[in-house]
C-alpha positions in Angstrom: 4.7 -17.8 -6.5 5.2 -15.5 -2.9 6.0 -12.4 -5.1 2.9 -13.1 -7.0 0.8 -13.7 -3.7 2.5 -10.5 -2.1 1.3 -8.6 -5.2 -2.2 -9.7 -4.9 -2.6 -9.1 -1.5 -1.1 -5.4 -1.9 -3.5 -4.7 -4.7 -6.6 -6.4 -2.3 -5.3 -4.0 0.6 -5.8 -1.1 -1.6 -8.5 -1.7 -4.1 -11.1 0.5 -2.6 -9.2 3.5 -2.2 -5.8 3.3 -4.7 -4.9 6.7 -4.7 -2.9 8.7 -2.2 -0.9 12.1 -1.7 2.4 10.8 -2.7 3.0 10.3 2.0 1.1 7.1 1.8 -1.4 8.8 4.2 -4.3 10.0 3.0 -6.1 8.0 0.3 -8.7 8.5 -2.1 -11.2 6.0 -4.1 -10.7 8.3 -7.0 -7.4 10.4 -8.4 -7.3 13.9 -7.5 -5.1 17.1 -6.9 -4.7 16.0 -2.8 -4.3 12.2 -4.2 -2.3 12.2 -7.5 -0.6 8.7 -7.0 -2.1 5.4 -7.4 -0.4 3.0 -5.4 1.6 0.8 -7.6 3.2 3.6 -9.1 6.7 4.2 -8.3 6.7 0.6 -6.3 8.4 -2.5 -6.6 7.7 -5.7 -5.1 10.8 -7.9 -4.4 11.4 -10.4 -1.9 15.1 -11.6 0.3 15.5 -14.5 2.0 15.6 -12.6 5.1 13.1 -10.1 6.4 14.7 -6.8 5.8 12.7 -4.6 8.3 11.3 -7.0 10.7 9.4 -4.7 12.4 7.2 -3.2 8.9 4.0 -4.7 9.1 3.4 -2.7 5.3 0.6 -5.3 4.3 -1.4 -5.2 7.9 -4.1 -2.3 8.2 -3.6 1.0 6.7 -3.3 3.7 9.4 -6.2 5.8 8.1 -8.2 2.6 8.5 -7.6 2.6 12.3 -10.2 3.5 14.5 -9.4 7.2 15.5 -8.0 8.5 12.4 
């Protein structure tokens, strides 16, 4: 039930723009030469009792999204 929960809330975070240039940094609503990869390719979605790397916030606002960038 949390992995499934973690998976929907990483496809919400990226539904508008999936694609990106293989850096996780520049993304794209459609697939292109500059954004090949969609984001759930070439990821996996586990989870551990304890929180790995504590200081990831990988579900929280993607940096282009920032004001600034």
């Amino acid at each position: 039930m949390q992995q499934a929960a973690v998976v929907a809330m990483y496809e919400d975070l990226h539904k508008d723009r999936p694609f990106h240039d293989g850096l996780f940094r520049i993304w794209m609503k459609e697939r292109s030469a500059m954004t090949p990869f969609h984001y759930a390719e070439g990821v996996s979605i586990w989870l551990s009792r304890e929180d790995l790397t504590p200081d990831d916030d990988w579900l929280g606002q993607r940096r282009d999204a920032l004001p600034g960038n």
